[in-house]
C-alpha positions in Angstrom: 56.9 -40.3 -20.2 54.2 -38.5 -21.5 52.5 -38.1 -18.5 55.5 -36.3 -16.8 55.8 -33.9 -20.1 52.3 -33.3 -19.6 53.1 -32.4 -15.7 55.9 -30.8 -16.6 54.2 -28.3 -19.5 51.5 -27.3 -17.4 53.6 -26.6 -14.6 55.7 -24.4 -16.8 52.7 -23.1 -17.5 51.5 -22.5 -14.5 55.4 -20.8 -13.2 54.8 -18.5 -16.4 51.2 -17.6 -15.4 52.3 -16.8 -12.2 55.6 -15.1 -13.1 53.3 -12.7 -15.3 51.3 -11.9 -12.5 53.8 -11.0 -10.4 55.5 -8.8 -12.8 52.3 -6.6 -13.3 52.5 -6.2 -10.2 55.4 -5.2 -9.6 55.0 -2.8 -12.5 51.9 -1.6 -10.9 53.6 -1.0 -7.7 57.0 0.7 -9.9 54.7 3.0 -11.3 52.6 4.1 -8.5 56.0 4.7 -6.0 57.2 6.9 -9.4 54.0 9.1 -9.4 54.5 9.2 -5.7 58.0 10.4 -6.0 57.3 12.6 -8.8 54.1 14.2 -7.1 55.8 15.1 -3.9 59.4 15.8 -5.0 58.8 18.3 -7.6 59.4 16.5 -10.5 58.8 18.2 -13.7 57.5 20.3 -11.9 54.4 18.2 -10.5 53.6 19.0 -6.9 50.4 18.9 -4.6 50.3 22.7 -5.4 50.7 22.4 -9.3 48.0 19.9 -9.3 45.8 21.2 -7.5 46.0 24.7 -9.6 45.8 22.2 -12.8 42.0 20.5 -11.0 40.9 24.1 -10.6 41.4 26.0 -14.2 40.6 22.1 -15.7 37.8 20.7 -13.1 36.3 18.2 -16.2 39.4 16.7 -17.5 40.8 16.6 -13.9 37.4 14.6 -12.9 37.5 12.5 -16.4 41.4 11.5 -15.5 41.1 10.2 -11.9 37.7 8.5 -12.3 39.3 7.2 -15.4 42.4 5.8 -13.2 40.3 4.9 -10.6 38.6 2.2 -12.7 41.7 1.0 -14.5 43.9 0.9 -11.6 41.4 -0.6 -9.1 39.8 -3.3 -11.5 43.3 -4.8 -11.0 42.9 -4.5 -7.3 45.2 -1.2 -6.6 43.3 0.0 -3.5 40.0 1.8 -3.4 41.2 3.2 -0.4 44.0 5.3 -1.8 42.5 6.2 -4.7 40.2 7.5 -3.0 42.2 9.3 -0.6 44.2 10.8 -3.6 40.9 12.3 -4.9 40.1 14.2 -1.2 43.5 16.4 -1.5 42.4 17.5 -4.9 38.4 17.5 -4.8 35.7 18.4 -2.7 34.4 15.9 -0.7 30.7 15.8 -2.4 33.0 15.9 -6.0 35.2 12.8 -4.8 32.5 11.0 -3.3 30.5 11.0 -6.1 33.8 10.5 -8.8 34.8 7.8 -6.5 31.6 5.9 -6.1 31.7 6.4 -10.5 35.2 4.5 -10.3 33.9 1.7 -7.4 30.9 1.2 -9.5 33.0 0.8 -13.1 35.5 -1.3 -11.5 32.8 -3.4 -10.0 30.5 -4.0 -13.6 34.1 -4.8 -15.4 34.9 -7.2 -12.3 31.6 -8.6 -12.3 31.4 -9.7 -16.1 35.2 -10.8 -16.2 34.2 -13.4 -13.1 30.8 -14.3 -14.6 32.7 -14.7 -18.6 35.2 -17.4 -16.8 33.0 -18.9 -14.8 32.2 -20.2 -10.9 35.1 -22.9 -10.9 37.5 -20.1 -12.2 36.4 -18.0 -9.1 36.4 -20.6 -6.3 39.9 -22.3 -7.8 41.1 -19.0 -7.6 39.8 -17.8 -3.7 40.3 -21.4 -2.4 44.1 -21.3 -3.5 44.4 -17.9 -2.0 42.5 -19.4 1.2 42.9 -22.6 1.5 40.9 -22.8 4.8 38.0 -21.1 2.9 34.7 -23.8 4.1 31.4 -24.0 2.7 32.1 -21.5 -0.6 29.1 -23.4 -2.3 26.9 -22.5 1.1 28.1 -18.6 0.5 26.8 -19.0 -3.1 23.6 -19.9 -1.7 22.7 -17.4 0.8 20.3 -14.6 -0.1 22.4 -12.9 -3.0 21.8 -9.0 -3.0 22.1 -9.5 1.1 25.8 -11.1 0.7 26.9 -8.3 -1.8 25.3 -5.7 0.1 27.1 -6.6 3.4 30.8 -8.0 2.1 30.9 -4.5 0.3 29.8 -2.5 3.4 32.7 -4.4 5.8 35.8 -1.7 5.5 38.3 -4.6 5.4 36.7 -6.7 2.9 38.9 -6.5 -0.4 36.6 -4.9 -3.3 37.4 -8.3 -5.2 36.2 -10.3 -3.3 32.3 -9.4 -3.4 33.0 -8.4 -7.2 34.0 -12.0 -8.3 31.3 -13.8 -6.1 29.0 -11.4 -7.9 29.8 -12.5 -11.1 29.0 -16.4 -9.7 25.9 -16.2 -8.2 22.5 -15.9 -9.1 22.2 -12.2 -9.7 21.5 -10.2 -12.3 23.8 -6.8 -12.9 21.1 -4.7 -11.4 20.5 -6.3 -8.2 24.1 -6.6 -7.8 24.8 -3.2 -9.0 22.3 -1.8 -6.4 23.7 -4.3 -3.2 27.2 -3.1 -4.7 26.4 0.9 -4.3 24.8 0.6 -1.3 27.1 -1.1 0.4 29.9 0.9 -0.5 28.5 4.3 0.1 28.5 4.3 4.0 32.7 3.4 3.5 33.4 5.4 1.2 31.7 8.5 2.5 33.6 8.3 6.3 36.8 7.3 4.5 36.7 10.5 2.6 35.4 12.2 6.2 38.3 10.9 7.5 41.1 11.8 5.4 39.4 15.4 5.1 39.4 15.7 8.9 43.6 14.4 8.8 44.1 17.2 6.5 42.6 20.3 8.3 44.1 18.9 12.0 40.2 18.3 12.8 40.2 15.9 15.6 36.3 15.7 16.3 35.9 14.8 12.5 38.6 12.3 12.6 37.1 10.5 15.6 33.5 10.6 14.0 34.8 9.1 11.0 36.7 6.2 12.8 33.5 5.6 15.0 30.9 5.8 11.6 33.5 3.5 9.8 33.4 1.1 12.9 29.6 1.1 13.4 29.1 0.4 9.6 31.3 -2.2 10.0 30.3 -4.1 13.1 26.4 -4.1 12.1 27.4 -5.7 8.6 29.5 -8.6 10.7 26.0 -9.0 12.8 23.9 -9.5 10.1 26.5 -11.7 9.0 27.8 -13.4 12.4 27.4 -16.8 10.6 30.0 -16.3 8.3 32.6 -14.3 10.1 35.5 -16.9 9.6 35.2 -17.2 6.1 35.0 -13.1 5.6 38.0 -13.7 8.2 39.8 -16.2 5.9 39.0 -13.9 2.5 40.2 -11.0 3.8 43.3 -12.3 5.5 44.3 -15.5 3.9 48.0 -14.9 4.2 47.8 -14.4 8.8 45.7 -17.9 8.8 48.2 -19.5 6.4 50.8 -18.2 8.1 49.6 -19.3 11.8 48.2 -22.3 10.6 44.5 -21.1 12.5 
């Protein structure tokens, strides 16, 4: 009997863990749709125009508020991606390339001590339940660290999280991972923001040189990595080889 209690309390546990999670989420995902809706429909008077009139007469609060909600939103893994396309309607692209790479790196340093504070079971519980086809974790851990930072951060479809919790596990100190972490993301970020300024102005030359520079970057990071393709496969997409059994 107590054995089944015990099951059954850390399954209840476990249901109200998850339950939490899921509801942050949502929340997350509530309040983004209801800045969305509020931004583009005119809302109290908040519209791409009003906000970008508000950037210009304010340019330091407007650059303290979305670096600030870059790093709060993205440490619990909203996308990089669209915040940083928010920041290219409003900003310059030197001024969101440099406020973005401010909110990748703070995200990143509150990601990597979070990971290293609970600990390298914590992490590899946590990705292998996510991907439970993920082989040879202990074999990543392994590998030449600031190289396996540097490169899961420069592949475009890589989650963020992913080479910020492994940070936090392996034998690296915050300024080698720190460097392999900016590094790697520059190249990204930079054609992302290329690419988004080149939808904007109807620029088709810059669009296509953004797509081809976020390929390239892309492609030479899987070569330096060909050995673990699956696994950065399996991480980035656990749900397609769950769902197709591969």
């Amino acid at each position: 009997m107590r054995k089944t209690r015990g099951f059954s309390h850390h399954s209840n546990q476990e249901i109200f863990k998850m339950n939490t999670k899921t509801k942050f989420a949502i929340f997350l995902i509530f309040v983004s749709f209801s800045l969305f809706v509020a931004l583009f429909s005119g809302y109290f008077g908040l519209n791409p125009s009003s906000i970008s009139i508000f950037v210009s007469f304010n340019p330091t609060l407007a650059s303290f508020l979305y670096v600030f909600l870059f790093i709060v939103l993205t440490t619990f893994s909203f996308s990089v991606s669209v915040m940083t396309s928010l920041g290219t309607v409003f900003f310059s692209i030197t001024e969101v390339f440099i406020f973005s790479m401010i909110g990748i790196m703070g995200s990143s340093v509150i990601d990597f001590y979070i990971s290293r504070k609970l600990g390298k079971e914590y992490v590899k519980n946590k990705l292998m339940k996510e991907n439970a086809r993920l082989e040879k974790f202990d074999e990543i851990l392994e590998k030449d660290n600031f190289k396996t930072i540097f490169i899961l951060s420069a592949i475009f479809f890589v989650p963020p999280k992913i080479p910020n919790l492994l940070g936090g596990v392996m034998k690296i100190n915050l300024r080698r991972y720190f460097i392999a972490t900016l590094l790697g993301n520059m190249p990204n970020t930079f054609f992302t923001i290329y690419l988004i300024k080149g939808i904007l102005y109807s620029d088709i030359v810059q669009i296509y040189l953004s797509v081809i520079g976020l390929i390239a970057v892309t492609s030479i990071s899987l070569y330096f990595y060909k050995g673990e393709i699956r696994n950065i496969l399996v991480l980035s997409f656990p749900g397609l080889f769950k769902k197709f059994n591969i």
